[in-house]
ZADO-1210 file (C-alpha; in nm, 4 decimals, padded with zeros to 6 digits):
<atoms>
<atom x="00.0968" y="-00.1303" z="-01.5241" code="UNK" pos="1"/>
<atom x="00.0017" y="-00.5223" z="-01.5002" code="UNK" pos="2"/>
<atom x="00.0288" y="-00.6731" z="-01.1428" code="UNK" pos="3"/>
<atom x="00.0998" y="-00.9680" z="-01.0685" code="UNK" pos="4"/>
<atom x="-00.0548" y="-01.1624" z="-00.8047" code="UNK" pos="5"/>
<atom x="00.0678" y="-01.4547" z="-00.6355" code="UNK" pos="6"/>
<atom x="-00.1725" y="-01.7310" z="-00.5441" code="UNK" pos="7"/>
<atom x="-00.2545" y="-01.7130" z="-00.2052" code="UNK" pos="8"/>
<atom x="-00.2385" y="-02.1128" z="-00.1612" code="UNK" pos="9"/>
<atom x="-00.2719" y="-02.4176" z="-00.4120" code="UNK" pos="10"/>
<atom x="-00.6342" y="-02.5056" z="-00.4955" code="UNK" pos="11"/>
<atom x="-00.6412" y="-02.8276" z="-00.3435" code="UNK" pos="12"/>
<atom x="-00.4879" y="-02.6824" z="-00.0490" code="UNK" pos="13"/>
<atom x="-00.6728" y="-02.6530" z="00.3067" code="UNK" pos="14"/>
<atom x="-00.6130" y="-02.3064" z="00.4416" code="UNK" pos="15"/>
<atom x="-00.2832" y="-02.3321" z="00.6714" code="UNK" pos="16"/>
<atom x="-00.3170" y="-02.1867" z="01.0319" code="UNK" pos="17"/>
<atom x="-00.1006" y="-02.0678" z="01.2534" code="UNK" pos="18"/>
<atom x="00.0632" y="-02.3796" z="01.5305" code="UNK" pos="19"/>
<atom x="-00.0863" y="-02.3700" z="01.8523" code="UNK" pos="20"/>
<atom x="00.1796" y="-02.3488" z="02.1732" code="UNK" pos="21"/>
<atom x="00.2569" y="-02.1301" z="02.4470" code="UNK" pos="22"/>
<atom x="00.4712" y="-01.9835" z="02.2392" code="UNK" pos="23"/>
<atom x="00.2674" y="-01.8617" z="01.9604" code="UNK" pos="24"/>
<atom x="00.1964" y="-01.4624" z="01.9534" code="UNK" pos="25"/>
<atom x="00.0270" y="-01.3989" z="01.6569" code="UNK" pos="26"/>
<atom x="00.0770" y="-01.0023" z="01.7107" code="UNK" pos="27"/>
<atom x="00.4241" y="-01.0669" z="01.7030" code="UNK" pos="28"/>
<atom x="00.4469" y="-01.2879" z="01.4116" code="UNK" pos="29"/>
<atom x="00.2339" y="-01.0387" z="01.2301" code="UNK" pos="30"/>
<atom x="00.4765" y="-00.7809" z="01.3182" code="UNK" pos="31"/>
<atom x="00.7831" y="-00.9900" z="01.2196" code="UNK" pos="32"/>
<atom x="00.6161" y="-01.0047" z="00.8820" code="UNK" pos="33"/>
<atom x="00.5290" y="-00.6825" z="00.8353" code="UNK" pos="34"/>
<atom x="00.8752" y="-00.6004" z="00.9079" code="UNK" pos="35"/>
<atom x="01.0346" y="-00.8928" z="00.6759" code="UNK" pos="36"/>
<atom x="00.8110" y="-00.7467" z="00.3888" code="UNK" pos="37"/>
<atom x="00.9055" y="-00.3645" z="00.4065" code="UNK" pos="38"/>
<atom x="01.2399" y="-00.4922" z="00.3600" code="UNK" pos="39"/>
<atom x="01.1202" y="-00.6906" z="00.0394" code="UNK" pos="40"/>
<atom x="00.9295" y="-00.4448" z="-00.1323" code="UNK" pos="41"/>
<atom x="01.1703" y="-00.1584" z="-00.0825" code="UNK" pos="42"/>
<atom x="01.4669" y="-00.4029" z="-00.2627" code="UNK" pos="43"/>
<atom x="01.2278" y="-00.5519" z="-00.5012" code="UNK" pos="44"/>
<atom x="00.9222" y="-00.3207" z="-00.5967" code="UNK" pos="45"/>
<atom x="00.5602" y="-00.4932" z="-00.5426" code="UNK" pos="46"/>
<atom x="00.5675" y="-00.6298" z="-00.8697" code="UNK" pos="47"/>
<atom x="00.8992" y="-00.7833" z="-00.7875" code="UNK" pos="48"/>
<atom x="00.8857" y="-00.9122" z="-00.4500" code="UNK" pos="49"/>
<atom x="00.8381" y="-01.2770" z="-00.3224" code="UNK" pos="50"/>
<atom x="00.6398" y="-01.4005" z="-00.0657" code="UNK" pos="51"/>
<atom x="00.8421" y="-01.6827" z="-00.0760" code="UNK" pos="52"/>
<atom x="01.1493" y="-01.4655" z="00.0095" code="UNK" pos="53"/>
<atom x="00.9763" y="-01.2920" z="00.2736" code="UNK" pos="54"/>
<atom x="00.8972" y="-01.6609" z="00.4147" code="UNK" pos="55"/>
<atom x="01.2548" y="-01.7556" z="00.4220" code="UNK" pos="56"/>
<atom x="01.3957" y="-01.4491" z="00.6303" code="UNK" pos="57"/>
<atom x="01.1556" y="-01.5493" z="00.8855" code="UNK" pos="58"/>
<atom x="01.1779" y="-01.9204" z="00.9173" code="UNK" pos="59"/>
<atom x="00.8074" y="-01.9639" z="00.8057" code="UNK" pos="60"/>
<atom x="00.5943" y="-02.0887" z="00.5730" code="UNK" pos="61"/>
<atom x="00.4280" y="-01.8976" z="00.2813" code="UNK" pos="62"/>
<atom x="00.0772" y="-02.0145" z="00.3372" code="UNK" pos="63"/>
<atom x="00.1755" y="-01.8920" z="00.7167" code="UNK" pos="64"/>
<atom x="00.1958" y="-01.5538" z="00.5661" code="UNK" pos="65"/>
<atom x="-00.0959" y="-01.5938" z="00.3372" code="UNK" pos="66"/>
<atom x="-00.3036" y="-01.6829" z="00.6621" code="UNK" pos="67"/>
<atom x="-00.2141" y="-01.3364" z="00.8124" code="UNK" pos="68"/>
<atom x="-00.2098" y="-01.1257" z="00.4974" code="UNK" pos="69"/>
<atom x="-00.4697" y="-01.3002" z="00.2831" code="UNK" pos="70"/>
<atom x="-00.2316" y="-01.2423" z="-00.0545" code="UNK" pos="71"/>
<atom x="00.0889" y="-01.0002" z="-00.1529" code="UNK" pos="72"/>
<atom x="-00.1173" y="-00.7491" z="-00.2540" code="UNK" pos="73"/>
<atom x="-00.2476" y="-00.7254" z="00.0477" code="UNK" pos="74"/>
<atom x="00.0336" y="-00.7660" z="00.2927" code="UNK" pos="75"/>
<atom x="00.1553" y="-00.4742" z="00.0538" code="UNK" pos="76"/>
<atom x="-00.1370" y="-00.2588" z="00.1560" code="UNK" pos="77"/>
<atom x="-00.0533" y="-00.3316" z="00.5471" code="UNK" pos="78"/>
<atom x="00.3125" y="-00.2016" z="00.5178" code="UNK" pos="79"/>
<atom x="00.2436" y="00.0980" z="00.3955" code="UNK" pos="80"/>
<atom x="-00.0748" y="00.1071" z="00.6587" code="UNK" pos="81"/>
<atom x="00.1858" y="00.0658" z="00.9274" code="UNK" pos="82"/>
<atom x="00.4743" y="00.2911" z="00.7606" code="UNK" pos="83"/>
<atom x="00.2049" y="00.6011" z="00.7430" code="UNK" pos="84"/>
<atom x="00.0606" y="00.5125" z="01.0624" code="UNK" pos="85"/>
<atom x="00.4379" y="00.5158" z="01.2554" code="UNK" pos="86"/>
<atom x="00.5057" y="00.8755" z="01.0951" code="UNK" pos="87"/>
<atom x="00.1391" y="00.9709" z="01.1982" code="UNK" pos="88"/>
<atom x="00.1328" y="00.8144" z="01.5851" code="UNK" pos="89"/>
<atom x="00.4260" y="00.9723" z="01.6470" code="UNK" pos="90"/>
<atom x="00.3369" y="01.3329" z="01.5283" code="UNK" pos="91"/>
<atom x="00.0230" y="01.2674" z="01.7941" code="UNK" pos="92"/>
<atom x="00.3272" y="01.2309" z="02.0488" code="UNK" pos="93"/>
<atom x="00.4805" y="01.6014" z="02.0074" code="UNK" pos="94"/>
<atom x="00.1933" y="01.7572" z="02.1684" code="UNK" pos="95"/>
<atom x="00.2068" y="02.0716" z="01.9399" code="UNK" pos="96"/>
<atom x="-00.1061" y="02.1826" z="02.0835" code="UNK" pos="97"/>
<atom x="00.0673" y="02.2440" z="02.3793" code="UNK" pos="98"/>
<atom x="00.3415" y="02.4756" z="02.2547" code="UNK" pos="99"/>
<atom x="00.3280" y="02.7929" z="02.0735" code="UNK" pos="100"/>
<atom x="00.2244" y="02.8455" z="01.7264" code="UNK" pos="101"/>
<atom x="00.5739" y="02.9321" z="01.5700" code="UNK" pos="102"/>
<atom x="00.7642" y="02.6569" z="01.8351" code="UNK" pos="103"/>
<atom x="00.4770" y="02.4128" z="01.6881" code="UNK" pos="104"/>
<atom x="00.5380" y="02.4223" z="01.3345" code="UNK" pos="105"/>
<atom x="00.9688" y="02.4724" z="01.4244" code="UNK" pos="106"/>
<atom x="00.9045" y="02.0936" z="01.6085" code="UNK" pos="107"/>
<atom x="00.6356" y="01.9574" z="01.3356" code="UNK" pos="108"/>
<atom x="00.9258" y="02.0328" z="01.0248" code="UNK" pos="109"/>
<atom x="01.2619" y="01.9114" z="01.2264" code="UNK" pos="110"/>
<atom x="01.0422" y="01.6198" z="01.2882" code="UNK" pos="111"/>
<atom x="00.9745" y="01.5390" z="00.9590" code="UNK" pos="112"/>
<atom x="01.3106" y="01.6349" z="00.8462" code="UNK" pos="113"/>
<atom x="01.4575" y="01.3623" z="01.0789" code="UNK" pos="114"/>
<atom x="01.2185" y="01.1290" z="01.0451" code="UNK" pos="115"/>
<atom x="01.2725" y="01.1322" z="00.6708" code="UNK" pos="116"/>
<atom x="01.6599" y="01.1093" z="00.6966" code="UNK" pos="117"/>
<atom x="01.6032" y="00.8234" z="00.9275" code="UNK" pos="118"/>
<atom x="01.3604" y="00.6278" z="00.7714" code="UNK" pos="119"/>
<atom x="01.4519" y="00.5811" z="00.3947" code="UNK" pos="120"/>
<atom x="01.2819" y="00.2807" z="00.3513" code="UNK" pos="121"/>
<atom x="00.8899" y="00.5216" z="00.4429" code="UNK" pos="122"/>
<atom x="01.0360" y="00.7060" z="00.1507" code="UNK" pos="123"/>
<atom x="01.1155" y="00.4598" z="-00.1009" code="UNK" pos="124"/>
<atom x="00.7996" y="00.2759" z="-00.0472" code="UNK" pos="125"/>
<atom x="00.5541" y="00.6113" z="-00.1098" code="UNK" pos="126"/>
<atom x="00.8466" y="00.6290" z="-00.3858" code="UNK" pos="127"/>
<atom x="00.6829" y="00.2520" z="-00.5449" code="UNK" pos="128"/>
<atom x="00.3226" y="00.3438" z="-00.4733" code="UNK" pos="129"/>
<atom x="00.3375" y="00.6315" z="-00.6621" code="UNK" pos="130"/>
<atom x="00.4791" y="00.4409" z="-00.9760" code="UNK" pos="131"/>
<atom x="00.1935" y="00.2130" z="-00.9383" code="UNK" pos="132"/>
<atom x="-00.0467" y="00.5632" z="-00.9641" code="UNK" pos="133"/>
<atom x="-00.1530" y="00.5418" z="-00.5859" code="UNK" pos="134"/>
<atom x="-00.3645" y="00.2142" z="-00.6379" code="UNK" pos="135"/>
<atom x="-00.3467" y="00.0602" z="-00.3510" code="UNK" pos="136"/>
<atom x="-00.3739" y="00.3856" z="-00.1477" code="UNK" pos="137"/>
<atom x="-00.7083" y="00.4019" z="-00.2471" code="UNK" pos="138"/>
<atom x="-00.7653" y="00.0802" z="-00.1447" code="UNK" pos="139"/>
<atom x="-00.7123" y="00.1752" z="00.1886" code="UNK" pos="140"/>
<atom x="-00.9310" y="00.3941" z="00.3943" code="UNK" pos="141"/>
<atom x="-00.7084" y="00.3790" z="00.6597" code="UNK" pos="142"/>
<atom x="-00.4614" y="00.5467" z="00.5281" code="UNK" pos="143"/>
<atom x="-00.6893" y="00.8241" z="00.4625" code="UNK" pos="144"/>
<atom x="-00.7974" y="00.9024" z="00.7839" code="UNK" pos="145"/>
<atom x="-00.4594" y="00.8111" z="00.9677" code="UNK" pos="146"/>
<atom x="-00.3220" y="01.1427" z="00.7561" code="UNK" pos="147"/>
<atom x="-00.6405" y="01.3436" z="00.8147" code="UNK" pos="148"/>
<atom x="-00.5239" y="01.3861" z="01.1610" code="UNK" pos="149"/>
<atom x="-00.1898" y="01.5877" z="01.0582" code="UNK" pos="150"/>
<atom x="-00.4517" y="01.8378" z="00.8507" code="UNK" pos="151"/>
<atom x="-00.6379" y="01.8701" z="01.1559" code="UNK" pos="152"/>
<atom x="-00.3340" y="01.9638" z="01.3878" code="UNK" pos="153"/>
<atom x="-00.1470" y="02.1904" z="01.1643" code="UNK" pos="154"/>
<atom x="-00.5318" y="02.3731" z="01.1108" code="UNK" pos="155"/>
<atom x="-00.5373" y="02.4450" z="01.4669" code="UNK" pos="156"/>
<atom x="-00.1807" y="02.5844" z="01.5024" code="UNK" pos="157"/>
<atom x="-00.2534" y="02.8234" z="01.2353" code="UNK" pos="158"/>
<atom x="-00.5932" y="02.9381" z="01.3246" code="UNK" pos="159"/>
<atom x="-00.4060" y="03.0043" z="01.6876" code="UNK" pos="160"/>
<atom x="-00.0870" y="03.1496" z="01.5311" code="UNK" pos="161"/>
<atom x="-00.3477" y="03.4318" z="01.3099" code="UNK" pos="162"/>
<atom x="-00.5543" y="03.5048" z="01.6066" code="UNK" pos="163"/>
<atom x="-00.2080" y="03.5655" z="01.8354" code="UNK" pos="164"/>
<atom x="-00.0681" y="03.8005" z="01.5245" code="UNK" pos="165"/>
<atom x="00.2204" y="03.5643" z="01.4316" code="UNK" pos="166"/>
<atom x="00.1024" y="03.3961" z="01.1349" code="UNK" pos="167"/>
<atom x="-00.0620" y="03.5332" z="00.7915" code="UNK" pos="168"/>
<atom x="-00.4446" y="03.4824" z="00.8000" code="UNK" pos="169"/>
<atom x="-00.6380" y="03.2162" z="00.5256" code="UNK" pos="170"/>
<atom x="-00.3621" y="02.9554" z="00.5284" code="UNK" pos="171"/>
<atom x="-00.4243" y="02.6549" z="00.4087" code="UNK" pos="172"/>
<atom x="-00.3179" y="02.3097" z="00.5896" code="UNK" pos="173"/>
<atom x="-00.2864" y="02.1334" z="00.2555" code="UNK" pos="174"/>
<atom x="-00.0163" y="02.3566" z="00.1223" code="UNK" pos="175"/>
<atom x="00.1682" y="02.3791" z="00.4468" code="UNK" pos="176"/>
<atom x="00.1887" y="02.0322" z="00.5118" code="UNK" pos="177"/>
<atom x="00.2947" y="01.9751" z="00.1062" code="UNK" pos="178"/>
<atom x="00.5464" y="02.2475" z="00.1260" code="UNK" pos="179"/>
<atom x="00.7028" y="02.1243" z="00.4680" code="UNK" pos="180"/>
<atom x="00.6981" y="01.7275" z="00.3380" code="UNK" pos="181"/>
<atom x="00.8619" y="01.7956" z="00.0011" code="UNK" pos="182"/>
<atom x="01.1463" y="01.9196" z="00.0610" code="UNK" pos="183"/>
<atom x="01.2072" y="01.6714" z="00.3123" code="UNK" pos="184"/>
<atom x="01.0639" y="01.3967" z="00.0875" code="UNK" pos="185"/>
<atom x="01.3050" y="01.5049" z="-00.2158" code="UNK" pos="186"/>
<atom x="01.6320" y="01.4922" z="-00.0439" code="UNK" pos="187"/>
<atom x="01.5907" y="01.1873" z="00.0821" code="UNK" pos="188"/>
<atom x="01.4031" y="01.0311" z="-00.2454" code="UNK" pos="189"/>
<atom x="01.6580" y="01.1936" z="-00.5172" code="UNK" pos="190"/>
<atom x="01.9681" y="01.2329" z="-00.2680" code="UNK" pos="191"/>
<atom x="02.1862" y="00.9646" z="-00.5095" code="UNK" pos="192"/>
<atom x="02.1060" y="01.1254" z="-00.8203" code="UNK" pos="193"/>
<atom x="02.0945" y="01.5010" z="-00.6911" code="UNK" pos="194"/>
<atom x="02.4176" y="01.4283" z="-00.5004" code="UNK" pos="195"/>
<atom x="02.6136" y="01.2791" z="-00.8044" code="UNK" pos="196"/>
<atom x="02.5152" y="01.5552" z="-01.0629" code="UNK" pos="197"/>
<atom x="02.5925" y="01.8457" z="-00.8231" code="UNK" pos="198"/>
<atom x="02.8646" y="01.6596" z="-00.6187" code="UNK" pos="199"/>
<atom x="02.6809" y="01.6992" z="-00.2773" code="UNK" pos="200"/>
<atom x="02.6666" y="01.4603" z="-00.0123" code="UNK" pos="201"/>
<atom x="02.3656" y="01.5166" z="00.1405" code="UNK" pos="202"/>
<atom x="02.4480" y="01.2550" z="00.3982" code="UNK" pos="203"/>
<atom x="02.7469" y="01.4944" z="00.5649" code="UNK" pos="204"/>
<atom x="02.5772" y="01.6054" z="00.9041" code="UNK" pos="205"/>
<atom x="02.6888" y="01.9836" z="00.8436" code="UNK" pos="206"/>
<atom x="02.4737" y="01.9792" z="00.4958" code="UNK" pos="207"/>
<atom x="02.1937" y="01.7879" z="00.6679" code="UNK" pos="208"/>
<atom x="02.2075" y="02.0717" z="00.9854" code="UNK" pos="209"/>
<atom x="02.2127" y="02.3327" z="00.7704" code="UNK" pos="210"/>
<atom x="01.8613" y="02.1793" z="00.5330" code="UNK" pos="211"/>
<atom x="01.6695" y="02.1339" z="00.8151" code="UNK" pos="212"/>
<atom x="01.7665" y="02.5005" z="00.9455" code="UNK" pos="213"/>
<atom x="01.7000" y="02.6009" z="00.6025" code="UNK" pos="214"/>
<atom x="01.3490" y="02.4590" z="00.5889" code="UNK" pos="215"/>
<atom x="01.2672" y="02.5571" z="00.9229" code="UNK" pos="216"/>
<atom x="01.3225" y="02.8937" z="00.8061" code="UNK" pos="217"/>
<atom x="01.1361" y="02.9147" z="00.4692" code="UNK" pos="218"/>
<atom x="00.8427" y="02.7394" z="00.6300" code="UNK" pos="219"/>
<atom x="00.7920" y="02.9686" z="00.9160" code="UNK" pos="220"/>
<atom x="00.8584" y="03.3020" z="00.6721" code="UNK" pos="221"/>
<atom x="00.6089" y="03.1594" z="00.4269" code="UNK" pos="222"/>
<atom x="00.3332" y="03.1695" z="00.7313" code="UNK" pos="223"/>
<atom x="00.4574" y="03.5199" z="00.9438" code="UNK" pos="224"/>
<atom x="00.2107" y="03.7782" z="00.8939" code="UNK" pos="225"/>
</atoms>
């Protein structure tokens, strides 16, 4: 699939930067970006979104952006950079080391359950980057290591849940974490078309209470010795 890129400023441009007052905060104007642009790309695809659109929303210039970001492609590479990285700081908040293996993984998949259903546009985004074959993933080392630590914490509840007798012995962390992620990935990713062709709305907080029970449950009887 052909990219397009947008120019990041006219050639006989000078590189814009940002206006100097009290009031600048370039954290938070990188932020208000960020957030401008997740909103783009989920409505518009990569190959479809405009900086120029993003620029508007905000009240800012384009080159403004292009000062921060460098080009689309690139601001494209920071939202999903900060849209793994939110999912991933806040599994380092549940302190799972700190509870028991089987309480652990219970928190670990209503977490990502929720934070699926709650976050559609994390979903749709991964949804884009796959269509584009993962490219700029691989751009992005960050990413890499940012999900690395989610391996690393589900390898230590296990190896603590076979030693204490509740869990099977030679699990892998891979598989877990790709069989507790896709079945909270799908329902949010293919909830329109899954819901019209079997009539379900997957929105209805009874359904949703009774998938993340159901998940729960198939995760932890997958991993019980």
């Amino acid at each position: 699939m052909t990219i397009i890129s947008e120019l990041s400023v006219a050639p006989d441009e000078p590189m814009a930067e940002p206006r100097k007052s009290r009031k600048n905060n370039p954290e938070k104007t990188r932020e208000n970006i960020l957030q401008e642009a997740i909103v783009e790309f989920v409505q518009q695809g990569l190959s479809g979104a405009r900086v120029d659109a993003i620029a508007e929303r905000i009240h800012t210039s384009k080159r403004m952006i292009y000062y921060y970001f460098g080009s689309k492609e690139q601001l494209y590479i920071e939202v999903l950079e900060k849209l793994y990285g939110d999912i991933r700081n806040t599994e380092n908040r549940l302190h799972l080391a700190e509870l028991a293996p089987v309480e652990a993984i219970r928190r670990l998949v209503e977490f990502t359950f929720d934070h699926h259903d709650r976050n559609v546009d994390f979903v749709r985004i991964v949804s884009i980057e796959n269509i584009h074959n993962a490219e700029f993933v691989k751009r992005s080392d960050a990413i890499k290591a940012m999900n690395n630590t989610i391996l690393d914490s589900l390898g230590v509840i296990l190896r603590r849940g076979a030693e204490e007798g509740v869990f099977r012995a030679g699990l892998d962390p891979l598989d877990v974490h790709l069989l507790i992620s896709s079945f909270c990935f799908y329902r949010v990713s293919n909830r329109n078309t899954f819901g019209e062709i079997f009539q379900i709305e997957l929105a209805d907080e009874s359904i949703k209470q009774r998938h993340r029970e159901m998940i729960c449950e198939s995760v932890l009887r997958y991993l019980q010795a």
